[in-house]
DSSP file (Angstrom, degrees, kcal/mol; ACC not computed):
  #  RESIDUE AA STRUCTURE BP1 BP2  ACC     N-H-->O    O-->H-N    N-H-->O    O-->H-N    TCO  KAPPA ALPHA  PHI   PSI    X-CA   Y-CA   Z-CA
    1    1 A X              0   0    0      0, 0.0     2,-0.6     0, 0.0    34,-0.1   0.000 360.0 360.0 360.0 134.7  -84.5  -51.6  -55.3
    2    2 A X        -     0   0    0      1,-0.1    34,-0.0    26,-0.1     4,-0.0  -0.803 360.0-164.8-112.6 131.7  -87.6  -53.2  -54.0
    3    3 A X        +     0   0    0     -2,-0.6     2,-0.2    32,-0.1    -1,-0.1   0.667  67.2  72.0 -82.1 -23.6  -88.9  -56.5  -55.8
    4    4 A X  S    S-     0   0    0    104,-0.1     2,-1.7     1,-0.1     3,-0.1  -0.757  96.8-103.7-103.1 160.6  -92.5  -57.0  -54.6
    5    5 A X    >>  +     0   0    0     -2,-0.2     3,-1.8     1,-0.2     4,-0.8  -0.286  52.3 159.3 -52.1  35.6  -95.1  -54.3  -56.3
    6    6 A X  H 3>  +     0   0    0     -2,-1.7     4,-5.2     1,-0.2    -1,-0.2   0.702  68.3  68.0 -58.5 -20.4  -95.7  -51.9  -53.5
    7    7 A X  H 34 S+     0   0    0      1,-0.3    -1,-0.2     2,-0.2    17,-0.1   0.484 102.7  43.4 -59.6 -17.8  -96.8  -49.3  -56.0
    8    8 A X  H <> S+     0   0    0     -3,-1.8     4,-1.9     2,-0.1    -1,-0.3   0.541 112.9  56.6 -81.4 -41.8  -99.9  -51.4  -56.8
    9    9 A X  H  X S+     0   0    0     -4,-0.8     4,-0.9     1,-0.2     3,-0.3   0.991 109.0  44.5 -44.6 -71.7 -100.5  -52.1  -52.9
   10   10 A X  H  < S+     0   0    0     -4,-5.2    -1,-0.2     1,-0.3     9,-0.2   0.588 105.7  57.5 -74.0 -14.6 -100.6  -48.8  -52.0
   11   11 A X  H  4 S+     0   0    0     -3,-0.2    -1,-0.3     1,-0.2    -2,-0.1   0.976 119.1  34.1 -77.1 -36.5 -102.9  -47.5  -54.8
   12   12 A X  H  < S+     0   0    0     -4,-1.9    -2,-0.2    -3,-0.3    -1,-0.2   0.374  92.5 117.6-101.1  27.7 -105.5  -50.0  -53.7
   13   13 A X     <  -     0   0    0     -4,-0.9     4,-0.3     3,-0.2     5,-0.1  -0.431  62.2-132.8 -55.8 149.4 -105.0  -50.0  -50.3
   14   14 A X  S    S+     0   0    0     68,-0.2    -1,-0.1     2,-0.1     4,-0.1   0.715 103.0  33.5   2.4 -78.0 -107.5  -49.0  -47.9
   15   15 A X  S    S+     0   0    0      1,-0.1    -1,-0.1     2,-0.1   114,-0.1   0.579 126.3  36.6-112.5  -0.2 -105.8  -47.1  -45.9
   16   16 A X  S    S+     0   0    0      1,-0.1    -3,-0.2    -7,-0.1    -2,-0.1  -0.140  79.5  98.1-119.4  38.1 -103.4  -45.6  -48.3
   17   17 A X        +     0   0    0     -4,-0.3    -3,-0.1     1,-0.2    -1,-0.1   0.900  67.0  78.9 -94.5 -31.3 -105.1  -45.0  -51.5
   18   18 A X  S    S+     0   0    0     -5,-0.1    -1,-0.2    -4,-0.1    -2,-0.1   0.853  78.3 103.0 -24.7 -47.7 -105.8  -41.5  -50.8
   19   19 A X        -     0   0    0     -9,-0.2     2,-0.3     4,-0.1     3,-0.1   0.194  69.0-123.5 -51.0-170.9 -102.3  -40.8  -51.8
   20   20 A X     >  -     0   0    0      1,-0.1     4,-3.1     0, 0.0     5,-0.4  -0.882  28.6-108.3-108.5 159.9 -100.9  -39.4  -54.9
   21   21 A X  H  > S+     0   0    0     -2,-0.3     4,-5.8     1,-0.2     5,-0.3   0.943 120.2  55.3 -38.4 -67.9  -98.5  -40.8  -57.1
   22   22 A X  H  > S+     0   0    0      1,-0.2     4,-3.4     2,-0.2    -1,-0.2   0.974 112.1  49.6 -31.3 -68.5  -95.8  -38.3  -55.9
   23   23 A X  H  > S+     0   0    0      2,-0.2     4,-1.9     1,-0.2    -2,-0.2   0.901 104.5  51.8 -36.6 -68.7  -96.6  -39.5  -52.6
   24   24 A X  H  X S+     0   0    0     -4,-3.1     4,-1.2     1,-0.2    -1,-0.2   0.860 110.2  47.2 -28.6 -49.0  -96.4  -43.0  -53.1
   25   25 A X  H >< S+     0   0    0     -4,-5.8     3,-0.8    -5,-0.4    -2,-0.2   0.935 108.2  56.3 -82.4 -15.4  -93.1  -43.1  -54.6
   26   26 A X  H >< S+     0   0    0     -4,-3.4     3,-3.0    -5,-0.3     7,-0.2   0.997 114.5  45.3 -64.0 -46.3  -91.6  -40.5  -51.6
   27   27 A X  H 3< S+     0   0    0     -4,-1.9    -1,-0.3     1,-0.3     6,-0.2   0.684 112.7  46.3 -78.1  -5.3  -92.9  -43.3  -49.3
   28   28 A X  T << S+     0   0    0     -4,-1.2     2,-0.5    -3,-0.8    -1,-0.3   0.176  86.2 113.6 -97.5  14.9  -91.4  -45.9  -51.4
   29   29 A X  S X> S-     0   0    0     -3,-3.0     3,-1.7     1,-0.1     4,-1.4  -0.709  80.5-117.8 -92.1 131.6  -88.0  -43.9  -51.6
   30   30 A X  T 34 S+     0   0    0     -2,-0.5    -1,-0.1     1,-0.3    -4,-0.0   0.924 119.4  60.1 -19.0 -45.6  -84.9  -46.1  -49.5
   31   31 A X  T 34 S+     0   0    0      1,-0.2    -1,-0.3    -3,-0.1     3,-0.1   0.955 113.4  32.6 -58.0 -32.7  -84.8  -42.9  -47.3
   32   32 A X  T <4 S+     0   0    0     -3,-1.7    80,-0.3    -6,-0.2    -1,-0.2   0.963 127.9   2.0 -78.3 -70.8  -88.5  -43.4  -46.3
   33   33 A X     <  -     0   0    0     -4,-1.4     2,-0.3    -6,-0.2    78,-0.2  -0.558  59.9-144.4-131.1 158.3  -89.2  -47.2  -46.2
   34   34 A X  B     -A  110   0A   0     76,-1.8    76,-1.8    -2,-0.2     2,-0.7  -0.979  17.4-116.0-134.7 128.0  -87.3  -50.9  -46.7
   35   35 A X        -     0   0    0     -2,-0.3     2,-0.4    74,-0.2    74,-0.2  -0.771  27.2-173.4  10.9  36.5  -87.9  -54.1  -47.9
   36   36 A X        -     0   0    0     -2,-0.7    72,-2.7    72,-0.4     2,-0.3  -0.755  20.0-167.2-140.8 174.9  -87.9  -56.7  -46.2
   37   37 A X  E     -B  107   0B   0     -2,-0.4     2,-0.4    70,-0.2    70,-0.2  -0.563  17.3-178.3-113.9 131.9  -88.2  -60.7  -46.6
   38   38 A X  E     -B  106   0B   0     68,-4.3    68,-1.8    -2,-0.3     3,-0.1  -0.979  21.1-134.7-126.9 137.5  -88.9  -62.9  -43.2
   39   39 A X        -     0   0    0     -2,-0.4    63,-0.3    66,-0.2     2,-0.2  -0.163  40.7 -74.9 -71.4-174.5  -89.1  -66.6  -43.6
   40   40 A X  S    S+     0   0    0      1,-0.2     2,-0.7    63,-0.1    -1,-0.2  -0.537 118.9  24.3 -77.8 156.3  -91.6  -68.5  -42.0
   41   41 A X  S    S+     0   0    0     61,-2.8    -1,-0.2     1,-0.2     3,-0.1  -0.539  86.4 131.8 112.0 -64.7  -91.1  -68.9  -38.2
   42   42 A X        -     0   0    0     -2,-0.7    60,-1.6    59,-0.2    -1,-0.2   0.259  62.8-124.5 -52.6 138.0  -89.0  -65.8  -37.9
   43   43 A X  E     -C  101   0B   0     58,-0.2    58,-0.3     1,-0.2     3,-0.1  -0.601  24.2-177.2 -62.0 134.2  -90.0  -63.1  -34.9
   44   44 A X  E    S+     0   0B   0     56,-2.4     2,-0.5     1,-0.2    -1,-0.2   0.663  74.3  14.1-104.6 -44.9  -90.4  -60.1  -37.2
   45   45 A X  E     -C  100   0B   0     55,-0.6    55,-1.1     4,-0.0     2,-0.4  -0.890  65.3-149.9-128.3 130.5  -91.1  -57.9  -33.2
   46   46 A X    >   -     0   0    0     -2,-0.5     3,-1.5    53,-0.2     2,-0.4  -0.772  37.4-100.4 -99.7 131.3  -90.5  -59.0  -30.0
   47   47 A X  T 3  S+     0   0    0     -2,-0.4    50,-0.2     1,-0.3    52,-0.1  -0.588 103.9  24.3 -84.8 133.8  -93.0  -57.4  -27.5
   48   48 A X  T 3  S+     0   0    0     48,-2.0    -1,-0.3    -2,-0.4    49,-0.1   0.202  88.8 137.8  67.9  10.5  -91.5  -54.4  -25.5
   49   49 A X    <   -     0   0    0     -3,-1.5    47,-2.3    49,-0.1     2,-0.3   0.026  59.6-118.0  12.1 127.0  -89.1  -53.7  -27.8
   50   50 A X  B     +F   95   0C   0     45,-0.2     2,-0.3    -3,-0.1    45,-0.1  -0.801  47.8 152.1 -96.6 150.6  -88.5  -50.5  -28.7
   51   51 A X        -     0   0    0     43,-0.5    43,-0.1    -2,-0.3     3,-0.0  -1.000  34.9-166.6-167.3 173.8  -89.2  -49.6  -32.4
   52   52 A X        +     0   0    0     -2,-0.3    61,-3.3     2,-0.1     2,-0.3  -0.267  60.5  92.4-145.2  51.6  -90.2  -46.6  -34.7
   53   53 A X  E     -G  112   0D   0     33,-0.3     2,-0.2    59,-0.3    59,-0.2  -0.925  59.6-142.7-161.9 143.5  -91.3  -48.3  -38.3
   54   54 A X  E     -G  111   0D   0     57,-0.9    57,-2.2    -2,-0.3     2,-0.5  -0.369  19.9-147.2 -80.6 149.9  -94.8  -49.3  -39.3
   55   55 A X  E     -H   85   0E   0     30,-2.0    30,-1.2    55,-0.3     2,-0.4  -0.988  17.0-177.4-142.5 133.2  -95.0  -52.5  -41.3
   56   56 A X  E     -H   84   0E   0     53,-0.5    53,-2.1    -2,-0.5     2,-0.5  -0.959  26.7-126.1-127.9 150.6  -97.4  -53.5  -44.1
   57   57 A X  E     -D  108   0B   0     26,-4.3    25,-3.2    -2,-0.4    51,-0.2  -0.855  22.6-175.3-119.8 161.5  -97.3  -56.8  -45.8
   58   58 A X  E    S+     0   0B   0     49,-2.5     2,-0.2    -2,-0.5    50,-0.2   0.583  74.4   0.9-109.9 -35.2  -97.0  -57.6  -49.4
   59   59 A X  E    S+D  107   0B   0     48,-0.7    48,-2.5    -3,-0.1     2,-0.4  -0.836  98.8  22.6 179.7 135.1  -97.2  -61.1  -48.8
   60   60 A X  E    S-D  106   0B   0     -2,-0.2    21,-1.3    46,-0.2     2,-0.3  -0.870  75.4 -83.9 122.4-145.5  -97.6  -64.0  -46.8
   61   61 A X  E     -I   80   0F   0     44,-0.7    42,-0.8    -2,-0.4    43,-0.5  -0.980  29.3-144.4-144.6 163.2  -99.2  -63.8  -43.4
   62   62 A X  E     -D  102   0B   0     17,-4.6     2,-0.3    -2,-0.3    40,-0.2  -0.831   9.4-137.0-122.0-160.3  -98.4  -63.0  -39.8
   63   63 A X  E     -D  101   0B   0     38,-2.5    38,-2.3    -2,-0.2     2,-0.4  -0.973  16.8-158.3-136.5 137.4  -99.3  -64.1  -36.1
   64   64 A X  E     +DE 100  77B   0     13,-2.4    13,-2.4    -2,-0.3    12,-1.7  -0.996  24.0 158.7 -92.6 103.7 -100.0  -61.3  -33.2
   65   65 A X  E     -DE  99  75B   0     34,-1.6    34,-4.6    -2,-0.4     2,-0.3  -0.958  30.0-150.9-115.8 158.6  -99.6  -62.4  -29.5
   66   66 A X  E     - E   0  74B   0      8,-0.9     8,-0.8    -2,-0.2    32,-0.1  -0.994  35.5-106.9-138.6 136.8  -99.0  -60.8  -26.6
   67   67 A X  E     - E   0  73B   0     -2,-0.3     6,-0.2     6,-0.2     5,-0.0  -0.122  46.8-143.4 -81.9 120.9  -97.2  -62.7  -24.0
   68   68 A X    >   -     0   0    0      4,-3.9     3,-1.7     1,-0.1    -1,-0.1   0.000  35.4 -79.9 -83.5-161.7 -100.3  -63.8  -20.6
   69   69 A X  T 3  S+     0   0    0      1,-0.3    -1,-0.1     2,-0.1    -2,-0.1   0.977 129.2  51.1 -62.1 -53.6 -100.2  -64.0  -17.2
   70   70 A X  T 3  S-     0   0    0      1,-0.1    -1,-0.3     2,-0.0     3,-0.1   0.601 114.8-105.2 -46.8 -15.3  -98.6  -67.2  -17.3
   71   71 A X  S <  S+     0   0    0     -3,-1.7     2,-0.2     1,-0.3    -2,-0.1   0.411  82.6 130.1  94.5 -16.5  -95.6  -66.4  -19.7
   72   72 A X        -     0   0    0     -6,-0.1    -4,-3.9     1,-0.0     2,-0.5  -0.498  67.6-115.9 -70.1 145.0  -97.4  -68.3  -22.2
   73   73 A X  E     -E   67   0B   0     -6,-0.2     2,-0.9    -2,-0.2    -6,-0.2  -0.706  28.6-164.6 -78.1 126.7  -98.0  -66.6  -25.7
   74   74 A X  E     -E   66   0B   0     -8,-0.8    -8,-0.9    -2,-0.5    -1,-0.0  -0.774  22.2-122.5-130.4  89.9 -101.7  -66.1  -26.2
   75   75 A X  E     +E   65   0B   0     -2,-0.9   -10,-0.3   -10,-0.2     3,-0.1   0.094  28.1 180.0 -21.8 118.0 -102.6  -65.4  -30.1
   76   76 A X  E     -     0   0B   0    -12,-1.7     2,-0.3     1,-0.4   -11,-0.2   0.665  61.5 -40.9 -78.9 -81.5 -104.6  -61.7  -30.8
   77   77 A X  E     -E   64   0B   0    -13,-2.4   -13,-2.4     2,-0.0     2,-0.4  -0.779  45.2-122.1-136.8 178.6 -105.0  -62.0  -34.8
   78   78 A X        -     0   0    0     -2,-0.3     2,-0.3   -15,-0.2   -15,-0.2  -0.993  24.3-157.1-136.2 131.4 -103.4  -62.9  -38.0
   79   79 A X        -     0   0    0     -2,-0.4   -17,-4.6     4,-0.1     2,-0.2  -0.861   7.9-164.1-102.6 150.4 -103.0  -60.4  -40.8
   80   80 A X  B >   -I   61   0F   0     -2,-0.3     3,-1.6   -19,-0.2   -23,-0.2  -0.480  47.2 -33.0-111.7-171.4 -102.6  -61.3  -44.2
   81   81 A X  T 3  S+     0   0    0    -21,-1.3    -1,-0.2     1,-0.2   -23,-0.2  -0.056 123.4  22.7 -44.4 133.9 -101.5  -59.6  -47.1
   82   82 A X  T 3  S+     0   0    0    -25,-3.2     2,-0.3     1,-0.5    -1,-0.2   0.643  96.7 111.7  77.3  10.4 -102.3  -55.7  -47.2
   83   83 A X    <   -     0   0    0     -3,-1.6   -26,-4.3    -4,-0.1    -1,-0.5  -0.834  52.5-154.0-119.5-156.4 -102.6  -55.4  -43.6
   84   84 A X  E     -H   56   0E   0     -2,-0.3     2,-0.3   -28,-0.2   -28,-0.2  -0.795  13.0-179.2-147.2 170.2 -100.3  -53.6  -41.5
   85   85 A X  E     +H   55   0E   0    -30,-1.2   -30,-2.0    -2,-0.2    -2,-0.0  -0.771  53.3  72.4-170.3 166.9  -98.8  -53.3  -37.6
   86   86 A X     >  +     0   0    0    -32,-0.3     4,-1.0    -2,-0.3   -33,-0.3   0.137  65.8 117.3  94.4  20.7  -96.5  -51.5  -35.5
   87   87 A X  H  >  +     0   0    0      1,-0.3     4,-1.9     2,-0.2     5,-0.2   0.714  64.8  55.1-104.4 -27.2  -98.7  -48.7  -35.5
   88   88 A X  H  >>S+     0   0    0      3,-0.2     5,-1.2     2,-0.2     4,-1.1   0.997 112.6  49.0 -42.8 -63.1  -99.5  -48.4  -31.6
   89   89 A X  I  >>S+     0   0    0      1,-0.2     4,-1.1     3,-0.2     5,-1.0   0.877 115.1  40.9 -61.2 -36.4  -95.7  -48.3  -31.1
   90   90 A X  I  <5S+     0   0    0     -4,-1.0    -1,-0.2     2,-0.2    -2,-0.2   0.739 121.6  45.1 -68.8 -28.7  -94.9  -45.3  -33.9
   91   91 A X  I  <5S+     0   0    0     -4,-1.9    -3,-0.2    -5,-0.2    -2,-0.1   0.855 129.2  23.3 -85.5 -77.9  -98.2  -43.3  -32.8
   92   92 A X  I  <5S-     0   0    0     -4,-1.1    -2,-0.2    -5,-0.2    -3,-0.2   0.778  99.1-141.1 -85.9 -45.4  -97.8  -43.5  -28.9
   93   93 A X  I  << +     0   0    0     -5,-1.2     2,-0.2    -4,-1.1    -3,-0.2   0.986  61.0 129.9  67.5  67.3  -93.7  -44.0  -29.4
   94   94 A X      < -     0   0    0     -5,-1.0   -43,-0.5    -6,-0.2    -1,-0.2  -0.747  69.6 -77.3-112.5 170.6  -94.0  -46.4  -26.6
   95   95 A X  B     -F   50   0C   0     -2,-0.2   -45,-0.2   -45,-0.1    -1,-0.1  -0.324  66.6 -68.3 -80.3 176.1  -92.4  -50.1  -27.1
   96   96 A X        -     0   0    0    -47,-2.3   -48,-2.0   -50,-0.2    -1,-0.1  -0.365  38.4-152.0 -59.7 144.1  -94.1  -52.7  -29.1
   97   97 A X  S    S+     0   0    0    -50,-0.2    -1,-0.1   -49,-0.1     2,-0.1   0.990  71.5  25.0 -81.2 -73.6  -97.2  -54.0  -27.5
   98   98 A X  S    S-     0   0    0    -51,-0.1     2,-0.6   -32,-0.1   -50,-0.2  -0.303  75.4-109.4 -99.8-174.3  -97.1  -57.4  -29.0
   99   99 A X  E     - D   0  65B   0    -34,-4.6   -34,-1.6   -52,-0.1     2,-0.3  -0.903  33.3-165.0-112.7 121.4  -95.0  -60.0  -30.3
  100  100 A X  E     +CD  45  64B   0    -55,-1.1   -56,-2.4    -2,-0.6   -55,-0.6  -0.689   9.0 176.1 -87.1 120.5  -95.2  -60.7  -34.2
  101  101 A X  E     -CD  43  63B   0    -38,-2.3   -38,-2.5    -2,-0.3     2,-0.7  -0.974  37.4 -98.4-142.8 167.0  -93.9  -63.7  -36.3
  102  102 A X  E     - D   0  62B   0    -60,-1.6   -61,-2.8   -63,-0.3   -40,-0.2  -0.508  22.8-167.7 -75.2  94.8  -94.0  -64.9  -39.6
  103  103 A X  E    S-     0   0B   0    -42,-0.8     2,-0.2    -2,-0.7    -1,-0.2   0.988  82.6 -21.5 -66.3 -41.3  -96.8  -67.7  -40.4
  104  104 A X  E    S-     0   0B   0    -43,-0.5   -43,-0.3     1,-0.2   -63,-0.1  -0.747 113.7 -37.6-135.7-159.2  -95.2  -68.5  -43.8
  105  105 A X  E     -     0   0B   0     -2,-0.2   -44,-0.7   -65,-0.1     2,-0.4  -0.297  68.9-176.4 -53.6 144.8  -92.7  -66.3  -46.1
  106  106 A X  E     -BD  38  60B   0    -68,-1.8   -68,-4.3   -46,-0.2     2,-0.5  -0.991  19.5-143.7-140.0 132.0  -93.9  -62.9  -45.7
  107  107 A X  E     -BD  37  59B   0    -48,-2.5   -49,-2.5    -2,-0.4   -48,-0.7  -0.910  23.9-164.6 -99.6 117.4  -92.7  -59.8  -47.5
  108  108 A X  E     - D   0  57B   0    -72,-2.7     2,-0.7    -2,-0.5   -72,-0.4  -0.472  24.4-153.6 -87.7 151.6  -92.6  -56.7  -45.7
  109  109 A X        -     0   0    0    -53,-2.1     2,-0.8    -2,-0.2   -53,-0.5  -0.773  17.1-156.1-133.1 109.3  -92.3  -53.1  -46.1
  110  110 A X  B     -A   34   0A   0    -76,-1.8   -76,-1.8    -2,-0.7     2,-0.6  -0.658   8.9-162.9 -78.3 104.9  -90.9  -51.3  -43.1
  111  111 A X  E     -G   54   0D   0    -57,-2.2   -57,-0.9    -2,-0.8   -78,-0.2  -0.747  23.4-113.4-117.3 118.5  -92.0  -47.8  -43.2
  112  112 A X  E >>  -G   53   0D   0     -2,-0.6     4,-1.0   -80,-0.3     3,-0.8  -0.350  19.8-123.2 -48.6 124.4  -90.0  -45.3  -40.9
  113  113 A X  H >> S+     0   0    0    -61,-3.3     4,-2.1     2,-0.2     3,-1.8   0.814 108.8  55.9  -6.6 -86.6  -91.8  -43.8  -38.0
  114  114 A X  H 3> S+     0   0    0      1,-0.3     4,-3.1     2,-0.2    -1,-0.2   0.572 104.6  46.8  30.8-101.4  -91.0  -40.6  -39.4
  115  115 A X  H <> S+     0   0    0     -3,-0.8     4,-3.5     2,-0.2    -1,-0.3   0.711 111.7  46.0 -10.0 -74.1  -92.2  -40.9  -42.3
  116  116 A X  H <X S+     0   0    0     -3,-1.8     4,-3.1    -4,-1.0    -2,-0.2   0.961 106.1  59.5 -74.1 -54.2  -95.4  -42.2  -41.6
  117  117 A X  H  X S+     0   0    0     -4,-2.1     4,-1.3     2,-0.2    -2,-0.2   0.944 109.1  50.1 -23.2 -82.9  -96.0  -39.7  -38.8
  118  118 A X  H  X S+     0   0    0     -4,-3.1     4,-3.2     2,-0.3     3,-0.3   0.803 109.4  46.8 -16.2 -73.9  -95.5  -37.2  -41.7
  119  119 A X  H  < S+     0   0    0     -4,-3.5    -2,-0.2     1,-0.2    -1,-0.2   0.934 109.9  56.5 -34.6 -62.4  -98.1  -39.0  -44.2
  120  120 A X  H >< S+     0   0    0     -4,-3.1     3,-1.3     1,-0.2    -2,-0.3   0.818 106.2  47.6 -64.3 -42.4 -100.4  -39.1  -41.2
  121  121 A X  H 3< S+     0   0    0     -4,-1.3     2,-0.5    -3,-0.3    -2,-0.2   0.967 119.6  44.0 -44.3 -66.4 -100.1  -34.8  -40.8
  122  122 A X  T 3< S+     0   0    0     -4,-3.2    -1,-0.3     1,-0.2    -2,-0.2   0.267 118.1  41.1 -67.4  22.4 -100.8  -34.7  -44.5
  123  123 A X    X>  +     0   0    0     -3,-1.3     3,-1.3    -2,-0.5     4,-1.1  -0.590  59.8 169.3-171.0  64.6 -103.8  -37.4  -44.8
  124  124 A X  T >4 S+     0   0    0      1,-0.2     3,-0.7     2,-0.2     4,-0.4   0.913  82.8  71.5 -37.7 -45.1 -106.4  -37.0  -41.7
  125  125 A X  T 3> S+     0   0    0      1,-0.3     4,-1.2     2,-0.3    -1,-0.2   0.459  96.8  40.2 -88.0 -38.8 -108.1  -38.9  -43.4
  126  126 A X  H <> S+     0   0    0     -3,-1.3     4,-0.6    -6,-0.3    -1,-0.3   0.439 105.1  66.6-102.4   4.4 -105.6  -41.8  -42.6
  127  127 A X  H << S+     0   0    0     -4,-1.1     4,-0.4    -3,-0.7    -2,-0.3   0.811 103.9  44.7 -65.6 -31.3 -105.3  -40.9  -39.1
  128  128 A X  H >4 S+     0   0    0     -4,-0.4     3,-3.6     1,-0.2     4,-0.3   0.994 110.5  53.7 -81.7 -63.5 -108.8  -41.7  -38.6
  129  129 A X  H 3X S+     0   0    0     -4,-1.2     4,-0.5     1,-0.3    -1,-0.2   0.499 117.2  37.4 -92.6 -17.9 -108.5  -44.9  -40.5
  130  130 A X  H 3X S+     0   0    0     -4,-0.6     4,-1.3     2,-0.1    -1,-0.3   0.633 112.6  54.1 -95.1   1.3 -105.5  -46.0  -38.3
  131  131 A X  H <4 S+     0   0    0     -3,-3.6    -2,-0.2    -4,-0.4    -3,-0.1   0.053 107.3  55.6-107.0  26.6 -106.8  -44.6  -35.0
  132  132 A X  H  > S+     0   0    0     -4,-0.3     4,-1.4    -3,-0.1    -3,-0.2   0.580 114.3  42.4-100.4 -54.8 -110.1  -46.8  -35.9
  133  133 A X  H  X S+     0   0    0     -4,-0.5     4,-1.2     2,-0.2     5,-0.2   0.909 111.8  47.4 -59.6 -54.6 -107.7  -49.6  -36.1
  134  134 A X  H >X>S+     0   0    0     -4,-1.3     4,-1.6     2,-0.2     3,-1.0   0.981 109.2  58.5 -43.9 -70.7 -105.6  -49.0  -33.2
  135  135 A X  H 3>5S+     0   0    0      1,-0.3     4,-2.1     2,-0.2     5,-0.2   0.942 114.6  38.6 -33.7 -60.8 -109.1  -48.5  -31.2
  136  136 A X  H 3X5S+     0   0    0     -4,-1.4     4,-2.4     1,-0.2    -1,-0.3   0.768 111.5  51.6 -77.5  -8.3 -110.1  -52.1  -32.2
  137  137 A X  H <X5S+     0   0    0     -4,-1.2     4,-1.7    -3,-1.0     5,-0.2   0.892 109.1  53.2 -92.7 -67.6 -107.1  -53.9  -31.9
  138  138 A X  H  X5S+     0   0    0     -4,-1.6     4,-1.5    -5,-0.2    -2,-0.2   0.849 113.6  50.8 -23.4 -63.3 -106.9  -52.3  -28.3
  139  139 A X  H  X<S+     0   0    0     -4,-2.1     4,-2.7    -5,-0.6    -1,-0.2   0.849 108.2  44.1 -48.4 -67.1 -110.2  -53.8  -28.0
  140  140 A X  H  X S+     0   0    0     -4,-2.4     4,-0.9    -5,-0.2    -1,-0.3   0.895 108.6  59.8 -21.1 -72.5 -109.6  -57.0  -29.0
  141  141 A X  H >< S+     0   0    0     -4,-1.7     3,-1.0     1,-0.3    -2,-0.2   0.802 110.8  42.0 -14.4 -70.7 -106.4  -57.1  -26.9
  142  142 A X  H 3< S+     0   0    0     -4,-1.5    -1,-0.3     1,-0.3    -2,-0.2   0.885 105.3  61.6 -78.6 -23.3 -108.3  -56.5  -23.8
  143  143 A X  H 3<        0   0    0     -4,-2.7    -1,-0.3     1,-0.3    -2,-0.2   0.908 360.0 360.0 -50.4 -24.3 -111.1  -58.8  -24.7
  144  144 A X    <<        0   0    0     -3,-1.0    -1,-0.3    -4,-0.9    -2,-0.2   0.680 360.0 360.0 -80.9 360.0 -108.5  -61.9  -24.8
């Protein structure tokens, strides 16, 4: 049983409001998707990693860096609540690009590759709208 409101996220999300009810709850079904709580601090993805799950937060915040020339961590972005990551690794199924941690408590919802993949077949419409993201987050990336 999942505690934060994802059912309210997702209708007025962005990039998932397209769906339909039916829809929502399959992606909100155990089978699909998980829960889960990170404290602040915590690594939620370690970069090169291998990994297959999409992540949206419910709450809190995170930090995206990807590790420089030096070995040093070099911040990309921070998302807050309602945005999302892991989506380079689950489209391309390459490892994680960057490394992700928790700026304060965050709740997540960890959405299976799978899954998501799936949604994306049924919903061009949010293919564009995450290969729009991907495409600027690339951008970003290399700008830093």
């Amino acid at each position: 049983m999942k505690s934060f409101n994802w059912q309210d996220l997702l209708r007025g999300h962005p990039l998932f409001s397209s769906l339909t009810e039916e829809e929502i709850a399959q992606l909100l079904k155990d089978e699909a998707s998980q829960e889960k709580a990170y404290p602040q601090g915590s690594v939620i993805l370690s970069e090169g990693e291998f990994g297959d799950s999409l992540f949206l937060i419910g709450s809190g915040s995170v930090q995206v860096a990807r590790r420089g020339t030096a070995g040093q961590h070099l911040p990309l972005a921070i998302l807050q609540a309602a945005g999302f990551f892991g989506e380079i690794a689950v489209l391309e199924r390459r490892p994680r690009s960057a490394m992700v941690t928790a700026r304060e408590n965050c709740m997540l919802l960890e959405v299976k590759g799978e899954e998501f993949r799936k949604l994306l077949e049924a919903h061009p419409d949010i293919r564009s709208k995450v290969r729009a993201t991907m495409s600027e987050r690339l951008g970003h990336s290399s700008q830093q």
